[in-house]
Biopython code that builds the backbone (N, CA, C, O; Angstrom):
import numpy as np
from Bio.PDB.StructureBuilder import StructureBuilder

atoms = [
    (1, "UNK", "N", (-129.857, -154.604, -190.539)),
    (1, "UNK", "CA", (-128.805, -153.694, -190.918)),
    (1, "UNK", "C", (-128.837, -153.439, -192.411)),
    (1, "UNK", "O", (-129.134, -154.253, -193.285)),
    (2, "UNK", "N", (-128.510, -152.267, -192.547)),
    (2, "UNK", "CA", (-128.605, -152.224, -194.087)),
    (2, "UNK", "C", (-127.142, -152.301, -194.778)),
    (2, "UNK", "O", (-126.174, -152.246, -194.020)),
    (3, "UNK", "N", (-126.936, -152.416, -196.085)),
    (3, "UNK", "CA", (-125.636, -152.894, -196.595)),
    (3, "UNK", "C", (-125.526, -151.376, -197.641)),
    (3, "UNK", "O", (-126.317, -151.284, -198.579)),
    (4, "UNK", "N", (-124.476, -150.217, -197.382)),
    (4, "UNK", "CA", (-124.187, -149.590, -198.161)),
    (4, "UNK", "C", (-123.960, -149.866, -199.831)),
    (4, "UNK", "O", (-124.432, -149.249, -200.786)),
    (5, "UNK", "N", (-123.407, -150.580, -199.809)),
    (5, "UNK", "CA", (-122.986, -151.480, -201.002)),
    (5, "UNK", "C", (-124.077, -151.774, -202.160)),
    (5, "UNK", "O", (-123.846, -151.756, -203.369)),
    (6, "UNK", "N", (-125.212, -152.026, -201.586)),
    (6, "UNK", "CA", (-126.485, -152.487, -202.119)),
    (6, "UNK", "C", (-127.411, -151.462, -201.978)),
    (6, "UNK", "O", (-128.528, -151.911, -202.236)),
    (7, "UNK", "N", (-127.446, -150.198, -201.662)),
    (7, "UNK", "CA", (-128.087, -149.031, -201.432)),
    (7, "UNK", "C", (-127.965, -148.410, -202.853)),
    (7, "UNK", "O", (-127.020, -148.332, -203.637)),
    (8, "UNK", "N", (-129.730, -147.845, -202.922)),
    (8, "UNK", "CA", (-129.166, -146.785, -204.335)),
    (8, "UNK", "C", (-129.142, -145.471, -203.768)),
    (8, "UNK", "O", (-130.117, -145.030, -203.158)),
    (9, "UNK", "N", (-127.938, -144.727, -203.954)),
    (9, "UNK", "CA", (-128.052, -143.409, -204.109)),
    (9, "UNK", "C", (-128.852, -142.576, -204.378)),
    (9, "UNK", "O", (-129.298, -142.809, -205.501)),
    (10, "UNK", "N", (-129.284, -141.712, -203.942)),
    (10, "UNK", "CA", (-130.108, -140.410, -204.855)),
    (10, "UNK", "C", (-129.456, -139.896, -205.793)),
    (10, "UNK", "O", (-128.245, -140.103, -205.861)),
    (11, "UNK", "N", (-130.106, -139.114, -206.723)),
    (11, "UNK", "CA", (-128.913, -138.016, -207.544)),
    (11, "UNK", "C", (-129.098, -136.312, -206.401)),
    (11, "UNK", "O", (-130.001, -135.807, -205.734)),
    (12, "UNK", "N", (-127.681, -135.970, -206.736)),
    (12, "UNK", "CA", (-127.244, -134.894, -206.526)),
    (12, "UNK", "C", (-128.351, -133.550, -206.507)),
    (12, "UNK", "O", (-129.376, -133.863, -207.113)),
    (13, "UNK", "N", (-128.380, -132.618, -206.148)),
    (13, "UNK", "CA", (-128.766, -131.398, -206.124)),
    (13, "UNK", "C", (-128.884, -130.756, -207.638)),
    (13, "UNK", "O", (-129.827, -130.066, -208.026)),
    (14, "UNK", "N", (-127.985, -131.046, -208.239)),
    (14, "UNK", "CA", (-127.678, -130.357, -209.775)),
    (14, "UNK", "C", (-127.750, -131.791, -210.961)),
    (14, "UNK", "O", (-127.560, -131.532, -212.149)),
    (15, "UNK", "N", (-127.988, -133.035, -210.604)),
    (15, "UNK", "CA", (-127.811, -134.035, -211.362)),
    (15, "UNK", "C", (-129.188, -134.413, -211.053)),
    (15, "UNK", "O", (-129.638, -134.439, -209.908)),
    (16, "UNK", "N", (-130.028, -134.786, -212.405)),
    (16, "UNK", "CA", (-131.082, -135.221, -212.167)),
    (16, "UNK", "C", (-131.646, -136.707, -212.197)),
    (16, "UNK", "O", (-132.619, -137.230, -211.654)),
    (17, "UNK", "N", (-130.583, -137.213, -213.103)),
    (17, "UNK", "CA", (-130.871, -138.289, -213.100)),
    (17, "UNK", "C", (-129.942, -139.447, -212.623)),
    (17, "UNK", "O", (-129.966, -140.676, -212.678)),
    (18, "UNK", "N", (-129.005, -138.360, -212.065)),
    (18, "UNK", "CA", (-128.201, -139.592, -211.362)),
    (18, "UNK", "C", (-127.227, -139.902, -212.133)),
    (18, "UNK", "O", (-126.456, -140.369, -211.295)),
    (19, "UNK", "N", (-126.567, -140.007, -213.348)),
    (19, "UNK", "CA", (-126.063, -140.376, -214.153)),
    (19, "UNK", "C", (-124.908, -139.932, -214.496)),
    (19, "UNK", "O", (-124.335, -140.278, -215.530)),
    (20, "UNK", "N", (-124.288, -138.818, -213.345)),
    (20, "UNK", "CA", (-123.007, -138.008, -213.845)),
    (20, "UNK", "C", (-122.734, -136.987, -212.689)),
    (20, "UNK", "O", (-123.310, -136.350, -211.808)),
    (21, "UNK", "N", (-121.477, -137.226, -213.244)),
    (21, "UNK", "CA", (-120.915, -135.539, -211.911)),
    (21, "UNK", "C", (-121.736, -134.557, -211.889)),
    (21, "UNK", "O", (-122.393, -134.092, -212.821)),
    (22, "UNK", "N", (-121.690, -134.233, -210.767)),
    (22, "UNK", "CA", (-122.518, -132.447, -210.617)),
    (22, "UNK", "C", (-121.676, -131.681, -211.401)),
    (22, "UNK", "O", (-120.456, -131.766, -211.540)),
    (23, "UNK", "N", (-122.567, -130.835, -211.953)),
    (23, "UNK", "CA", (-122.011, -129.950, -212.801)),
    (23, "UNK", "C", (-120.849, -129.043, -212.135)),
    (23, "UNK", "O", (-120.581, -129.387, -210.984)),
    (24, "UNK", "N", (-119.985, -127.768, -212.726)),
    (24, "UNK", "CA", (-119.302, -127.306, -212.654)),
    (24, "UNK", "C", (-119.429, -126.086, -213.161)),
    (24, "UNK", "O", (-120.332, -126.029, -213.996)),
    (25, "UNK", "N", (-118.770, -124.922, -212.942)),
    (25, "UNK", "CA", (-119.179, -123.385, -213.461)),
    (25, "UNK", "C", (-118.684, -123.975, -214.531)),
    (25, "UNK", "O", (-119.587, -123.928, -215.366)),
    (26, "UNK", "N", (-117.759, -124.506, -214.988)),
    (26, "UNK", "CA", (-116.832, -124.211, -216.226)),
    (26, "UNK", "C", (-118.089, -124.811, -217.418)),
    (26, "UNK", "O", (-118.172, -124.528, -218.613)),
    (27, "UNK", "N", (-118.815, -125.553, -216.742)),
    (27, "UNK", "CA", (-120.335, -126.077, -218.025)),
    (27, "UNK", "C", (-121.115, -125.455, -218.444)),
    (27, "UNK", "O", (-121.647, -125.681, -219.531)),
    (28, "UNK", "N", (-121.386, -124.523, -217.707)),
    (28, "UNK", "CA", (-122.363, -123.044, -217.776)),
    (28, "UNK", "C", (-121.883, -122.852, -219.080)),
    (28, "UNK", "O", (-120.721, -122.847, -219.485)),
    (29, "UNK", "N", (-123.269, -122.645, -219.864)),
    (29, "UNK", "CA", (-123.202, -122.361, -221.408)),
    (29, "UNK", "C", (-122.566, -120.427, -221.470)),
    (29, "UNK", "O", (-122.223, -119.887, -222.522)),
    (30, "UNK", "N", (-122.561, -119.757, -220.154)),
    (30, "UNK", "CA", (-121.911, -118.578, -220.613)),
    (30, "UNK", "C", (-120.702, -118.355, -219.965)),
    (30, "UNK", "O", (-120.336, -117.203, -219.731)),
    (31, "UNK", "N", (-120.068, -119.279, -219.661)),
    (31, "UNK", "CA", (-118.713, -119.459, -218.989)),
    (31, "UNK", "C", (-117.529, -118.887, -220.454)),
    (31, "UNK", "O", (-116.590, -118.191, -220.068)),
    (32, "UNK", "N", (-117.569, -119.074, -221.467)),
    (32, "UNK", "CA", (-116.985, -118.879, -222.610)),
    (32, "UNK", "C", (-117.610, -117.654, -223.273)),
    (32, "UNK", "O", (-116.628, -117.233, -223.884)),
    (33, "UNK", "N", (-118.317, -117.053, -223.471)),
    (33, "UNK", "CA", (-119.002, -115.965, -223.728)),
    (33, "UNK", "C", (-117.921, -114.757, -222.930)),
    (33, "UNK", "O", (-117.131, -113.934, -223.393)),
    (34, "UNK", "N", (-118.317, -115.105, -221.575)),
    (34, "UNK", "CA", (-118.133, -114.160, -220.159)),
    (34, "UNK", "C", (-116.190, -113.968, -220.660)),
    (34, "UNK", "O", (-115.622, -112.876, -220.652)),
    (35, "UNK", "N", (-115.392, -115.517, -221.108)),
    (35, "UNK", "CA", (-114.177, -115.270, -220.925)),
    (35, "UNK", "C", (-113.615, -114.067, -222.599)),
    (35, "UNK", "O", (-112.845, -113.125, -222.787)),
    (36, "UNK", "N", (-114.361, -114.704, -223.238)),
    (36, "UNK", "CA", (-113.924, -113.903, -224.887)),
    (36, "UNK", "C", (-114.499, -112.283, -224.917)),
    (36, "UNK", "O", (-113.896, -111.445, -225.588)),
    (37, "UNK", "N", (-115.579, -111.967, -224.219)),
    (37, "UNK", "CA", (-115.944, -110.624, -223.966)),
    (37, "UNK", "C", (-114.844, -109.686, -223.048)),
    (37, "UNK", "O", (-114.531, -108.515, -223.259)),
    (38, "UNK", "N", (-114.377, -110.566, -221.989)),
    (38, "UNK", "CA", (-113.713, -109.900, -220.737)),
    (38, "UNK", "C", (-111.968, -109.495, -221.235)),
    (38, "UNK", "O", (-111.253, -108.581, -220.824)),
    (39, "UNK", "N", (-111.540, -111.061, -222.722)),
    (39, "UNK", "CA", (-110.447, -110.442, -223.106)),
    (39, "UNK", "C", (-110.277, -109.385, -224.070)),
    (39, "UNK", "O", (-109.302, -108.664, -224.282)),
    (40, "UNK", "N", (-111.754, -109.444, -224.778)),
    (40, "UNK", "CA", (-111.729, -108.280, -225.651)),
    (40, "UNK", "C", (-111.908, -106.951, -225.364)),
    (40, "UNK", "O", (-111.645, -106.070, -226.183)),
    (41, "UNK", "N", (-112.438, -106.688, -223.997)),
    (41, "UNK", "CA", (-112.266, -105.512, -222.880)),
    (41, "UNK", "C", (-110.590, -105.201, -222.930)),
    (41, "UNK", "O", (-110.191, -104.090, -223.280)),
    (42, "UNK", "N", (-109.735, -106.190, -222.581)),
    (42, "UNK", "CA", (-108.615, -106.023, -222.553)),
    (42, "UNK", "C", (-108.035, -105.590, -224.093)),
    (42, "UNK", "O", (-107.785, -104.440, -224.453)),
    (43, "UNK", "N", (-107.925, -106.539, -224.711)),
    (43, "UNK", "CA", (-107.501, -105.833, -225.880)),
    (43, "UNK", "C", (-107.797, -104.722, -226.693)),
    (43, "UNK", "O", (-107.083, -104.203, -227.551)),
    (44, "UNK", "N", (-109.292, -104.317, -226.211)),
    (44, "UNK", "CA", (-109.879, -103.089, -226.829)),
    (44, "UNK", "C", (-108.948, -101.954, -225.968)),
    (44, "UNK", "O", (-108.364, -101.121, -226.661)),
    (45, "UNK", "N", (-108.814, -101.896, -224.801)),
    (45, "UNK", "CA", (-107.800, -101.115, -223.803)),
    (45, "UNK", "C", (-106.429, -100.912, -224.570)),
    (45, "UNK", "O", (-105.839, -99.920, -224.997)),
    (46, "UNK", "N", (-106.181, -102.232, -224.563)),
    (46, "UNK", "CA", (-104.467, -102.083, -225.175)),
    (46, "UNK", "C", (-104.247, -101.332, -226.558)),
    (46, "UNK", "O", (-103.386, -100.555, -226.971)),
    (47, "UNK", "N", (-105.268, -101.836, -227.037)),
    (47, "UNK", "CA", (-105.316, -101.380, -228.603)),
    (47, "UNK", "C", (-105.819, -99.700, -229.012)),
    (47, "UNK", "O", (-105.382, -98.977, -229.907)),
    (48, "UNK", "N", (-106.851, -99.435, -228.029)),
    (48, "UNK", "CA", (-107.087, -98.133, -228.608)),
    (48, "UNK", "C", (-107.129, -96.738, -226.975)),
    (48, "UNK", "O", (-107.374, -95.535, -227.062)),
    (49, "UNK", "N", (-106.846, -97.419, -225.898)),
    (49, "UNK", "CA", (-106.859, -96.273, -225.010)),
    (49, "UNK", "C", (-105.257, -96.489, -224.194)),
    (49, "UNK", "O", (-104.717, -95.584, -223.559)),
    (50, "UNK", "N", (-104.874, -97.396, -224.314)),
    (50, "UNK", "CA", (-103.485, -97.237, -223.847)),
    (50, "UNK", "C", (-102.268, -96.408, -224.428)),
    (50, "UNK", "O", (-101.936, -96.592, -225.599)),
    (51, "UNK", "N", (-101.560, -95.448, -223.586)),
    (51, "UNK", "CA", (-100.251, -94.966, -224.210)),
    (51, "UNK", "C", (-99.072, -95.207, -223.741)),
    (51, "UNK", "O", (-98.085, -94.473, -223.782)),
    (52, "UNK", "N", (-99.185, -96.306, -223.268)),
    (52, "UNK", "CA", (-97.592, -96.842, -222.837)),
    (52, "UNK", "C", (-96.862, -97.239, -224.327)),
    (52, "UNK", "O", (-97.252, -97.926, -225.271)),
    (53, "UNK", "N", (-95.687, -96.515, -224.089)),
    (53, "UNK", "CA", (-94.615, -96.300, -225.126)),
    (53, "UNK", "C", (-94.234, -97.970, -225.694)),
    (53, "UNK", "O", (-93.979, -98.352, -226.836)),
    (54, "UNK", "N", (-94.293, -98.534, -224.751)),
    (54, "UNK", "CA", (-93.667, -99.687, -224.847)),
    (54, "UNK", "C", (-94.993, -101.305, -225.609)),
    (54, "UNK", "O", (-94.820, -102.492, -225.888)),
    (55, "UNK", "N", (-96.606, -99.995, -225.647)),
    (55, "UNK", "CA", (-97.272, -100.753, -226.243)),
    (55, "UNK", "C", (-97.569, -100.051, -227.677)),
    (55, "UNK", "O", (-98.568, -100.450, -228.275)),
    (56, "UNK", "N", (-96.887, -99.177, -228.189)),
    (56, "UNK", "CA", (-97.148, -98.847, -229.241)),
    (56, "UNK", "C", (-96.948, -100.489, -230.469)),
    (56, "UNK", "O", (-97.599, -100.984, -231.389)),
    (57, "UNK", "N", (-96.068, -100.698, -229.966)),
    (57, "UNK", "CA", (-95.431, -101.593, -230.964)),
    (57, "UNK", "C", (-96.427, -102.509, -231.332)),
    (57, "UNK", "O", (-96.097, -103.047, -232.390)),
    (58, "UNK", "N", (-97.796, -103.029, -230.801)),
    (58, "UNK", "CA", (-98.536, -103.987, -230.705)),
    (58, "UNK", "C", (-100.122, -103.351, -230.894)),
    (58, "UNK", "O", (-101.131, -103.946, -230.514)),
    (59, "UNK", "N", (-100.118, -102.486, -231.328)),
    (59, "UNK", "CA", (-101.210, -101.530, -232.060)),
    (59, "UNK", "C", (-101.759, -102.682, -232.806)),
    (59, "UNK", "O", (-102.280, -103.475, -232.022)),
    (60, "UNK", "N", (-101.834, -103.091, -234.152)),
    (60, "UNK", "CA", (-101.927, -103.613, -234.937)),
    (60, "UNK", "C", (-102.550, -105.159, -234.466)),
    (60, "UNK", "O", (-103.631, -105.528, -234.925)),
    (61, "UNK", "N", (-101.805, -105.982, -233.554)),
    (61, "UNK", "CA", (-101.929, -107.173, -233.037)),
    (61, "UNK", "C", (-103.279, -107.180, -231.967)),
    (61, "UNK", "O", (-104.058, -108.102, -231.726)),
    (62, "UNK", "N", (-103.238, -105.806, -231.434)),
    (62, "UNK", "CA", (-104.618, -105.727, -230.033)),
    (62, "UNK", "C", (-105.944, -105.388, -230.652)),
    (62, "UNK", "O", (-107.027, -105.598, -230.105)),
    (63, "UNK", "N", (-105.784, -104.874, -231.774)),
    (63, "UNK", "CA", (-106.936, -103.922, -232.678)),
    (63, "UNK", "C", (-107.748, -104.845, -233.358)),
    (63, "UNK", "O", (-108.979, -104.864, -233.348)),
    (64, "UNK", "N", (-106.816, -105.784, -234.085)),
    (64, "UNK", "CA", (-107.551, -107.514, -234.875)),
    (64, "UNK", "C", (-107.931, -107.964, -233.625)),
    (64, "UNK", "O", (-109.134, -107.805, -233.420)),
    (65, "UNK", "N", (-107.065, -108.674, -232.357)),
    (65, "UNK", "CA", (-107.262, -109.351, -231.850)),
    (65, "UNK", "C", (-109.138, -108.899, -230.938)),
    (65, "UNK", "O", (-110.073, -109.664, -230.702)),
    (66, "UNK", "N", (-109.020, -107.604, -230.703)),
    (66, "UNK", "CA", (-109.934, -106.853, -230.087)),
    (66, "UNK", "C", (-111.343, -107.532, -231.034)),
    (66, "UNK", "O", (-112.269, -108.172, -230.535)),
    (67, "UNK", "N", (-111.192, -107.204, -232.402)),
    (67, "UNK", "CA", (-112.051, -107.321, -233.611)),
    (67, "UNK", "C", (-112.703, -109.031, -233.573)),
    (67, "UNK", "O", (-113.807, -109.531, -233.790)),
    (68, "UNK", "N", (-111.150, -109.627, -233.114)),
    (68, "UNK", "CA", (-111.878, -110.889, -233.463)),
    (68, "UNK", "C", (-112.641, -111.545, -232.220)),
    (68, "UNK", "O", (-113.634, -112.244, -232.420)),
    (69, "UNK", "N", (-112.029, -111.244, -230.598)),
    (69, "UNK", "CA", (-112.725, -111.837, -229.859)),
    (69, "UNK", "C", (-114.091, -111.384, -229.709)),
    (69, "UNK", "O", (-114.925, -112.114, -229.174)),
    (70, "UNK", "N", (-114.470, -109.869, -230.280)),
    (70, "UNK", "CA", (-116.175, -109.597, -230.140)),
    (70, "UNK", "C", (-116.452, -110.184, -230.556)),
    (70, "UNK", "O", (-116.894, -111.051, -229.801)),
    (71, "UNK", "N", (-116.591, -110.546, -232.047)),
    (71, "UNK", "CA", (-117.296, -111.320, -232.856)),
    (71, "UNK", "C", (-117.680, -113.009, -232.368)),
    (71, "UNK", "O", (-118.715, -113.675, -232.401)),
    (72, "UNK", "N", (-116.156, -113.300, -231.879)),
    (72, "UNK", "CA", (-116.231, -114.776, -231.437)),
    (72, "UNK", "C", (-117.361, -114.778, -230.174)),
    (72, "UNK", "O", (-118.092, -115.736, -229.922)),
    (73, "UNK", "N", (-117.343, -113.573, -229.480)),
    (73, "UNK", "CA", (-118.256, -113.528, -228.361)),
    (73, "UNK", "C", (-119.374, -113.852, -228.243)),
    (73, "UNK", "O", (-120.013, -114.757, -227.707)),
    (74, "UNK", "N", (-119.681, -112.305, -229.278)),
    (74, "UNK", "CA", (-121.534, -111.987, -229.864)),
    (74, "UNK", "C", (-121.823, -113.713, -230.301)),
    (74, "UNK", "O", (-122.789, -114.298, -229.812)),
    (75, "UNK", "N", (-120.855, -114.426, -231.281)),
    (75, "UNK", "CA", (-121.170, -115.611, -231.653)),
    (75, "UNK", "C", (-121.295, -116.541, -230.538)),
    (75, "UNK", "O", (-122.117, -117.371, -230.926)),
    (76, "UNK", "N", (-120.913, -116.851, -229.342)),
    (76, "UNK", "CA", (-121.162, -117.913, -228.481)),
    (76, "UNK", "C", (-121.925, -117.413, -227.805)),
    (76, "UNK", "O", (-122.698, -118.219, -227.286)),
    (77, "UNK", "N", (-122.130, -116.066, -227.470)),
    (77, "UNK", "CA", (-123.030, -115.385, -226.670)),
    (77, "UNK", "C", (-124.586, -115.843, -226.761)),
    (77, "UNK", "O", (-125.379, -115.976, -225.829)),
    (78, "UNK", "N", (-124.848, -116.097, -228.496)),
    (78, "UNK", "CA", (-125.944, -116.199, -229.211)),
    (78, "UNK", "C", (-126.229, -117.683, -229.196)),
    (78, "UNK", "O", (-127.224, -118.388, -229.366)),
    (79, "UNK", "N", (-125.241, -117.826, -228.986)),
    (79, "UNK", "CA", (-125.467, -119.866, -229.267)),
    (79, "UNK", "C", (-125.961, -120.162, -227.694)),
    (79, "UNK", "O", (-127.028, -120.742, -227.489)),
    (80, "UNK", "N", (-125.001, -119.667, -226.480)),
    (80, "UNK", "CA", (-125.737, -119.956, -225.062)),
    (80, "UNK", "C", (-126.683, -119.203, -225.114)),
    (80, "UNK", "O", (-126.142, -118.682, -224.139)),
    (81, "UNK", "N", (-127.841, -118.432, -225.326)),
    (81, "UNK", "CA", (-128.737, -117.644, -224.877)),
    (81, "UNK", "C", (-129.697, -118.754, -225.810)),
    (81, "UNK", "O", (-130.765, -119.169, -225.359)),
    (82, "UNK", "N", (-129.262, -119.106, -226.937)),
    (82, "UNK", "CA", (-130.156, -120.226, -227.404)),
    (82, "UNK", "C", (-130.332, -121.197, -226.955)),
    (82, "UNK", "O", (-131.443, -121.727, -226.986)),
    (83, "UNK", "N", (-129.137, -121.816, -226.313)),
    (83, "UNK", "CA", (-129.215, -123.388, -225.330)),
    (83, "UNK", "C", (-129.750, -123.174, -224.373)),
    (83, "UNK", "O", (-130.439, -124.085, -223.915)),
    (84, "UNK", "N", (-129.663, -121.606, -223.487)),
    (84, "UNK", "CA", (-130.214, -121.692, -221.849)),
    (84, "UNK", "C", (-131.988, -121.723, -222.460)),
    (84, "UNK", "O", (-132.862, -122.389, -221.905)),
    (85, "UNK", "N", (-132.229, -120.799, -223.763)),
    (85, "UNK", "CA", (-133.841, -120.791, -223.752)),
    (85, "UNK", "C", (-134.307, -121.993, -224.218)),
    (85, "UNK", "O", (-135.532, -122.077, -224.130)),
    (86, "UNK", "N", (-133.570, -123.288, -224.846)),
    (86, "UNK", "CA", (-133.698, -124.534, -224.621)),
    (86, "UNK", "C", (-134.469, -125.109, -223.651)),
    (86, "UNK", "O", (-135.638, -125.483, -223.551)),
    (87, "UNK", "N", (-133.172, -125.066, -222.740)),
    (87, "UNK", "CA", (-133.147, -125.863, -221.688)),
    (87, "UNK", "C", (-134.796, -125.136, -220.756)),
    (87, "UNK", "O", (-135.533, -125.843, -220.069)),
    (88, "UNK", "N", (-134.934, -124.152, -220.919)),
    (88, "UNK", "CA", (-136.407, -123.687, -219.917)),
    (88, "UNK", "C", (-137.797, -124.014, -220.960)),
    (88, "UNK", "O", (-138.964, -123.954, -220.574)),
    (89, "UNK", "N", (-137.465, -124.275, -221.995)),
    (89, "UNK", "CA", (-138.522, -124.703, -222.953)),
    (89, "UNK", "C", (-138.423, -126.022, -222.174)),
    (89, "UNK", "O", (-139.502, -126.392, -221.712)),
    (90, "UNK", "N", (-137.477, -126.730, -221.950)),
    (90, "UNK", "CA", (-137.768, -128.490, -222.185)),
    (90, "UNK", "C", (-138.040, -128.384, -220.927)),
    (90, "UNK", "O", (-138.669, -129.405, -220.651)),
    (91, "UNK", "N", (-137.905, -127.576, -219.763)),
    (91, "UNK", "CA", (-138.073, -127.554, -218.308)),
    (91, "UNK", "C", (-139.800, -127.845, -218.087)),
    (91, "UNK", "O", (-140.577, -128.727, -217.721)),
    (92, "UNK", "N", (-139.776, -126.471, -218.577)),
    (92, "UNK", "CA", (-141.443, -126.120, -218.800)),
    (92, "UNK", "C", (-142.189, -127.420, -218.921)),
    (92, "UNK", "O", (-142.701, -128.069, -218.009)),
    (93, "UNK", "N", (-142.153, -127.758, -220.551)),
    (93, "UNK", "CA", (-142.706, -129.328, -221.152)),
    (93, "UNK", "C", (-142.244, -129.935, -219.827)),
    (93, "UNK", "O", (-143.157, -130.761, -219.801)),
    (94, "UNK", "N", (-141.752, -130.122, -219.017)),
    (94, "UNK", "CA", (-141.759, -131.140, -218.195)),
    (94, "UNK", "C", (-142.337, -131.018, -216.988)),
    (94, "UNK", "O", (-142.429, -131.989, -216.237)),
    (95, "UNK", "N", (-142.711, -130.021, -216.723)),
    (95, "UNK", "CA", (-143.381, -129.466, -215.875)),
    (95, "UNK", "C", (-144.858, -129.705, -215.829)),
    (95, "UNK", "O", (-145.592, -130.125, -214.934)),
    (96, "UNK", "N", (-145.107, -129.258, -217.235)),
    (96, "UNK", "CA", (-146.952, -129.553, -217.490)),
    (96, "UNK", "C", (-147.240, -130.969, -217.582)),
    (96, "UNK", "O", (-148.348, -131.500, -217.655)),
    (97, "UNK", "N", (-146.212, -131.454, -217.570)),
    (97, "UNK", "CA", (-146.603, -133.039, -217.446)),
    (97, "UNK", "C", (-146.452, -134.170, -219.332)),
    (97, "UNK", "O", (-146.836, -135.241, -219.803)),
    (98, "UNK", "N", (-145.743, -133.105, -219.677)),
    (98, "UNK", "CA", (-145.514, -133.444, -220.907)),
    (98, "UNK", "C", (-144.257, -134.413, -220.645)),
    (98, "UNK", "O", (-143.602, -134.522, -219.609)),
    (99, "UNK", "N", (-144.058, -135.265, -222.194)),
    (99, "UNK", "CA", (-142.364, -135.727, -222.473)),
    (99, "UNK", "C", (-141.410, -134.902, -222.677)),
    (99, "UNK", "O", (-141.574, -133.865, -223.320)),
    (100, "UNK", "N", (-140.038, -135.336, -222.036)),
    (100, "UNK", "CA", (-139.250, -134.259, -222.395)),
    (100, "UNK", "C", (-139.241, -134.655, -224.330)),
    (100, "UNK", "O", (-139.426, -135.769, -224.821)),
    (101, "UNK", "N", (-138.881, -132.928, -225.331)),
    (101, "UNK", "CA", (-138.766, -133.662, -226.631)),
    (101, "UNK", "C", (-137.439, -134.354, -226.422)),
    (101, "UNK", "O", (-136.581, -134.232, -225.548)),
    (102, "UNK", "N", (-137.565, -135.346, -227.816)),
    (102, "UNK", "CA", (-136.454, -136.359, -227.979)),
    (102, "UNK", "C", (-135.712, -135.602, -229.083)),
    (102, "UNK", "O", (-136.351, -135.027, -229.964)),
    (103, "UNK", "N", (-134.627, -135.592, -229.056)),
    (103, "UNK", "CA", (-133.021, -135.102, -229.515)),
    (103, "UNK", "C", (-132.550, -136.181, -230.443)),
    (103, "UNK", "O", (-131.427, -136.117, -230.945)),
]
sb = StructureBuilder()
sb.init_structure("model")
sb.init_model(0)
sb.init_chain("A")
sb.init_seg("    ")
for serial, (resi, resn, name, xyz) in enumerate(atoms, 1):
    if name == "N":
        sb.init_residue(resn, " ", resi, " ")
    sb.init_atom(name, np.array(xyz, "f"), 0.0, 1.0, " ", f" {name:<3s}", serial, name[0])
structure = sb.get_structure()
């Protein structure tokens, strides 16, 4: 009989080494990108194509805010497109039979 208890596990589908929860969308290096682009859609709306009377008042507040989430975007946007081409560089190297590099 075998003893669960004393069994090693495999790792997961998404965990390679065994060593941690399966990942989650919210880890995805463009999970934050996707959310600061999608509110600056919104605020670009509020700020420069909306005419509800009742959003005039907030002109000023949607127009910065619009200004600042692109920027914050383009900026994380650039940082995950750098980590995902990382991560397929170190894939690769591991593939050909190389070490992964050390960090």
């Amino acid at each position: 009989m075998s003893d669960p208890l004393n069994e090693r596990d495999e790792p997961a589908d998404g965990d390679e080494h065994g060593d941690g929860p399966p990942p989650t969308p919210f880890d995805h290096p463009l999970f934050l990108p996707i959310i600061l682009l999608g509110l600056s859609v919104w605020f670009g709306y509020d700020g420069w194509l909306n005419n509800d009377e009742h959003m005039q008042d907030h002109l000023t507040f949607n127009r910065v805010g619009f200004g600042v989430l692109v920027v914050a975007g383009a900026w994380y946007s650039y940082k995950a497109w750098r980590e995902i081409k990382a991560k397929r560089e170190q894939a690769s190297a591991v593939d050909e039979g190389g070490l992964p590099p050390v960090s």
